[in-house]
KOLVEX-680450 format. One record per atom (N, C-alpha, C, O): residue number from 1; atom name; x, y, z. Coordinates in pm, whole numbers, padded with zeros to 5 digits. Layout:
% KOLVEX-680450
[NUM,"CA",[X,Y,Z]]
...
This chain:
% KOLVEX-680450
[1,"N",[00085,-00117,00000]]
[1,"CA",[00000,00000,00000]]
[1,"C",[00090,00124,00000]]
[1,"O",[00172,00146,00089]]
[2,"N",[00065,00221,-00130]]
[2,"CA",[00172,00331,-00111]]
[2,"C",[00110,00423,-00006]]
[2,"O",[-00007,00411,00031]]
[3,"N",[00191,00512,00038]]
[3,"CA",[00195,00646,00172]]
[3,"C",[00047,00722,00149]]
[3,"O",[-00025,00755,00243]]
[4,"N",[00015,00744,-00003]]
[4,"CA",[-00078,00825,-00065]]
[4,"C",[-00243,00735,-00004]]
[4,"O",[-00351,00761,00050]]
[5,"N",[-00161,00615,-00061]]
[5,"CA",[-00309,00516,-00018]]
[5,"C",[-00358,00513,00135]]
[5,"O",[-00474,00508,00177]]
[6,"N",[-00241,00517,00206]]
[6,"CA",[-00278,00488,00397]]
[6,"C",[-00299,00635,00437]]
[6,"O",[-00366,00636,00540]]
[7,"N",[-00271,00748,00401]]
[7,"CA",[-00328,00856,00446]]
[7,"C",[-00497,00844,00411]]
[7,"O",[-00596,00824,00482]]
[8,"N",[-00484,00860,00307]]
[8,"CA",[-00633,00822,00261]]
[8,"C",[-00700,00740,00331]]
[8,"O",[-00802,00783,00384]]
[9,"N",[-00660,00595,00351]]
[9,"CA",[-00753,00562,00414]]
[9,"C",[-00746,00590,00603]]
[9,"O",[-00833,00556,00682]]
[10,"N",[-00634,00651,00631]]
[10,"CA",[-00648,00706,00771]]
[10,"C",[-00751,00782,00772]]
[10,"O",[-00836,00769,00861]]
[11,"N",[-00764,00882,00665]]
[11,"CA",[-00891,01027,00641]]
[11,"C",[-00983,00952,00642]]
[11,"O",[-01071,01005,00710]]
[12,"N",[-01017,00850,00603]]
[12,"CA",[-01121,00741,00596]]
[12,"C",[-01181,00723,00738]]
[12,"O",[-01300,00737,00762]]
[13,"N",[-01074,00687,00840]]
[13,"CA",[-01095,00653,00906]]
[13,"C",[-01140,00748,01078]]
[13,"O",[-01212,00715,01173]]
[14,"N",[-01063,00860,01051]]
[14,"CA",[-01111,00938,01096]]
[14,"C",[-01210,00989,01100]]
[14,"O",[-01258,01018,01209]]
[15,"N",[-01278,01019,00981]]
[15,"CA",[-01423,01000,00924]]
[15,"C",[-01510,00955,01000]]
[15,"O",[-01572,01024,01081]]
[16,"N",[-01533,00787,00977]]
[16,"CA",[-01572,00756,01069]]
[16,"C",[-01607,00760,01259]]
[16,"O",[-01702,00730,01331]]
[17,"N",[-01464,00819,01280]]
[17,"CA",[-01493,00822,01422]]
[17,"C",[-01542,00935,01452]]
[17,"O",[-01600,00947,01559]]
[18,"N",[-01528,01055,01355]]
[18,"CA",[-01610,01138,01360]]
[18,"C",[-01765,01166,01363]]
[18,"O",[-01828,01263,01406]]
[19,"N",[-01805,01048,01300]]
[19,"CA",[-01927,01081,01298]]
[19,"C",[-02003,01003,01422]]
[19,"O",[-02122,01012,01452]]
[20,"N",[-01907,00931,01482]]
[20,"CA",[-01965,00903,01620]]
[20,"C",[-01934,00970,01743]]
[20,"O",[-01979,00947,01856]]
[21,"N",[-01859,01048,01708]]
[21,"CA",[-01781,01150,01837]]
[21,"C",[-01751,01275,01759]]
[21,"O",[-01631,01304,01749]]
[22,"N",[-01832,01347,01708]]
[22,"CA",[-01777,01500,01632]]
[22,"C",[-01696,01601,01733]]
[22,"O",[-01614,01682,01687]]
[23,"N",[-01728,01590,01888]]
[23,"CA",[-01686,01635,01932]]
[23,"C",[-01568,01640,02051]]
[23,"O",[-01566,01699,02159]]
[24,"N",[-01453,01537,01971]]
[24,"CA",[-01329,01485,02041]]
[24,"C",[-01271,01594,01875]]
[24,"O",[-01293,01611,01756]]
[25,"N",[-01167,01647,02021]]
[25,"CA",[-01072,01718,01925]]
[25,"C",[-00953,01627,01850]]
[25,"O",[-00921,01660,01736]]
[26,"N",[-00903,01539,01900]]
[26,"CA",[-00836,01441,01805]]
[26,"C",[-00833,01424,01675]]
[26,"O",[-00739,01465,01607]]
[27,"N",[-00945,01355,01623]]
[27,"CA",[-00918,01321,01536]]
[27,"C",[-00961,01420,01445]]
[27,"O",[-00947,01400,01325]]
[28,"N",[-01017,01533,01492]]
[28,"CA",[-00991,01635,01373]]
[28,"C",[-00845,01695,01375]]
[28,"O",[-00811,01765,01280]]
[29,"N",[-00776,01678,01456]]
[29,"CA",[-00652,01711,01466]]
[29,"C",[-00546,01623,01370]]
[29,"O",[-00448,01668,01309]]
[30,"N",[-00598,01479,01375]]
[30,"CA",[-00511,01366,01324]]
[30,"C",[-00544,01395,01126]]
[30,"O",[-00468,01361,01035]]
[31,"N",[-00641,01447,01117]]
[31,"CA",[-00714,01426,01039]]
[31,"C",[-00678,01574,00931]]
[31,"O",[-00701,01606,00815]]
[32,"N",[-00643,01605,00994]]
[32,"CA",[-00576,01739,00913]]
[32,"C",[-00399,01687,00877]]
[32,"O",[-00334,01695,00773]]
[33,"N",[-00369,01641,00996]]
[33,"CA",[-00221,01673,00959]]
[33,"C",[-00196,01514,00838]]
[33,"O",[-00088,01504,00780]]
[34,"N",[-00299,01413,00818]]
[34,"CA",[-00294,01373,00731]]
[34,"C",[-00337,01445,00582]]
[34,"O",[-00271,01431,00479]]
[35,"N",[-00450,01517,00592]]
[35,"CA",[-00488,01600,00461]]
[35,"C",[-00325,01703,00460]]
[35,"O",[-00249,01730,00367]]
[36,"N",[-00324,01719,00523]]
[36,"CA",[-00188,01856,00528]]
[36,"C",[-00042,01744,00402]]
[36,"O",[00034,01787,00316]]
[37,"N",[-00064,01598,00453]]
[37,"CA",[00056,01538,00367]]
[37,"C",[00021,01488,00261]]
[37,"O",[00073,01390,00207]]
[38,"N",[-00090,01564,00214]]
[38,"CA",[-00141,01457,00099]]
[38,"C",[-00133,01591,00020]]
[38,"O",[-00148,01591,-00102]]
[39,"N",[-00094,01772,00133]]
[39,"CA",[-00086,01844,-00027]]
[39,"C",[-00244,01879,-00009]]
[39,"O",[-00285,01942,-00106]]
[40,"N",[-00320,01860,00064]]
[40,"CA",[-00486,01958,00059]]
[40,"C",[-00472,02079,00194]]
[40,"O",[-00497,02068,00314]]
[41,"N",[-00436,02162,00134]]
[41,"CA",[-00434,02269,00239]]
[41,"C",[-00561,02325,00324]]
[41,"O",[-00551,02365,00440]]
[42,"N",[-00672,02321,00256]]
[42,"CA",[-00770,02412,00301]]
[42,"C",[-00835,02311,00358]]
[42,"O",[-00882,02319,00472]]
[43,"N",[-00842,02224,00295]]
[43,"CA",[-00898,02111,00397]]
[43,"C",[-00896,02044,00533]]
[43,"O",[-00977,02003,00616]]
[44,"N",[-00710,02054,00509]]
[44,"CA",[-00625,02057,00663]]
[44,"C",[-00641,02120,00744]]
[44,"O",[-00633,02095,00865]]
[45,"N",[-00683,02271,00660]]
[45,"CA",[-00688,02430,00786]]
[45,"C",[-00794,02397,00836]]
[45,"O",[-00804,02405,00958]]
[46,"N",[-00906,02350,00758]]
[46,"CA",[-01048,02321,00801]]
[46,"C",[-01059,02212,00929]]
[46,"O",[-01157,02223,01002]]
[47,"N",[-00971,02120,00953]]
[47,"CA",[-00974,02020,01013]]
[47,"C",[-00895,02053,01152]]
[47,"O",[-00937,01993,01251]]
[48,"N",[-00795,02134,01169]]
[48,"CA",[-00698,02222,01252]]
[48,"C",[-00814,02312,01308]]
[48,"O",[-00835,02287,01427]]
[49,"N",[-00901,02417,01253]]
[49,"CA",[-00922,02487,01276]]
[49,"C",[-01061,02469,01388]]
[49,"O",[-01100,02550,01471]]
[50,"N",[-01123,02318,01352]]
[50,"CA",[-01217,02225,01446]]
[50,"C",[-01181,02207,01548]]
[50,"O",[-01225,02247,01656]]
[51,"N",[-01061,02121,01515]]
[51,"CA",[-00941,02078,01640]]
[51,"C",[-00964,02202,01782]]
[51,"O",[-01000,02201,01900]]
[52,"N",[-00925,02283,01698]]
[52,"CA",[-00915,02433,01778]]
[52,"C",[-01024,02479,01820]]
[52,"O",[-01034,02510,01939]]
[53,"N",[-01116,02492,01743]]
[53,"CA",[-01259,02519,01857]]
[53,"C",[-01291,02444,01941]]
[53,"O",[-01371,02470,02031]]
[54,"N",[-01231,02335,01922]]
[54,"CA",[-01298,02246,02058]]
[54,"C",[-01196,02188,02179]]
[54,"O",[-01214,02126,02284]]
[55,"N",[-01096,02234,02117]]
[55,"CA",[-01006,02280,02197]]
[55,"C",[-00884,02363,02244]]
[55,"O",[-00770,02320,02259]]
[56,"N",[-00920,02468,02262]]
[56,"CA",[-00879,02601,02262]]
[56,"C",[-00687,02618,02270]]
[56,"O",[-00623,02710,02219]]
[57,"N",[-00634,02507,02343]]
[57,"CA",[-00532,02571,02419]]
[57,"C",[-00437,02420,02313]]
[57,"O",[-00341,02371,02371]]
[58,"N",[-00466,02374,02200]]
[58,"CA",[-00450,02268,02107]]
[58,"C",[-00293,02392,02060]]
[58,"O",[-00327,02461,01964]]
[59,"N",[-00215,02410,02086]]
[59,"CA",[-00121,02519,02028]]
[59,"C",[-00058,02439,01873]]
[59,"O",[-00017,02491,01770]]
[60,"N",[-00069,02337,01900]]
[60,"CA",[00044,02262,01771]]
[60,"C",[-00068,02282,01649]]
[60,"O",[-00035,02322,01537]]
[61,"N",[-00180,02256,01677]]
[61,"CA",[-00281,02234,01565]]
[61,"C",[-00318,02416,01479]]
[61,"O",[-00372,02445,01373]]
[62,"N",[-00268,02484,01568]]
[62,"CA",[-00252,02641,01517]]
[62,"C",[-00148,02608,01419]]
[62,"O",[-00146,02594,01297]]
[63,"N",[-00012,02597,01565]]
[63,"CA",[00146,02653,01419]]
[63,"C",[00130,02509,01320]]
[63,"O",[00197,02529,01220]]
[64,"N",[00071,02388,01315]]
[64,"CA",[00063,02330,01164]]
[64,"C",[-00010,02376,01078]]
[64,"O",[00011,02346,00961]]
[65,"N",[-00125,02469,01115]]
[65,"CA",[-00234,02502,01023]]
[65,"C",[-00187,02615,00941]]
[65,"O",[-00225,02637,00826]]
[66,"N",[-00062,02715,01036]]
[66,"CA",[-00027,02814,00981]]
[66,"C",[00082,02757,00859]]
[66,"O",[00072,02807,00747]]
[67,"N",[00185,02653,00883]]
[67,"CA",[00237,02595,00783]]
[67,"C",[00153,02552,00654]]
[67,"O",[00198,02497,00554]]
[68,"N",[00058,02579,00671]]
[68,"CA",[-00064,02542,00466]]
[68,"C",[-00034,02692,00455]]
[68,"O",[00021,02729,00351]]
[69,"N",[-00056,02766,00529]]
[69,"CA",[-00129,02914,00475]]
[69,"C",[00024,02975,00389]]
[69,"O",[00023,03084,00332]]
């Protein structure tokens, strides 16, 4: 399975746990910094930027989000 394929299906998988827990900052956290290596920026910021509302004091999920911009 190439790198491209297991991010993907990590995003996959995060997915999922999202939609049973939307509100654990994790895996929107995990879930960006995989979109972030696949090269989807806005998507990543989008996923960082969740991270961060739901949990405020998340500092790493800021300075990676600022690395897309």
């Amino acid at each position: 399975m190439s790198t491209f394929q297991q991010y993907e299906q990590a995003i996959a998988s995060f997915d999922k746990a999202l939609q049973l827990k939307p509100d654990k900052d994790q895996p929107w956290y995990n879930r960006g910094v995989a979109l972030f290596n696949l090269g989807r920026w806005d998507e990543a910021i989008a996923s960082y930027d969740k991270a961060l509302q739901l949990k405020p004091d998340r500092s790493y999920a800021l300075t990676d989000g600022l690395q897309c911009a």
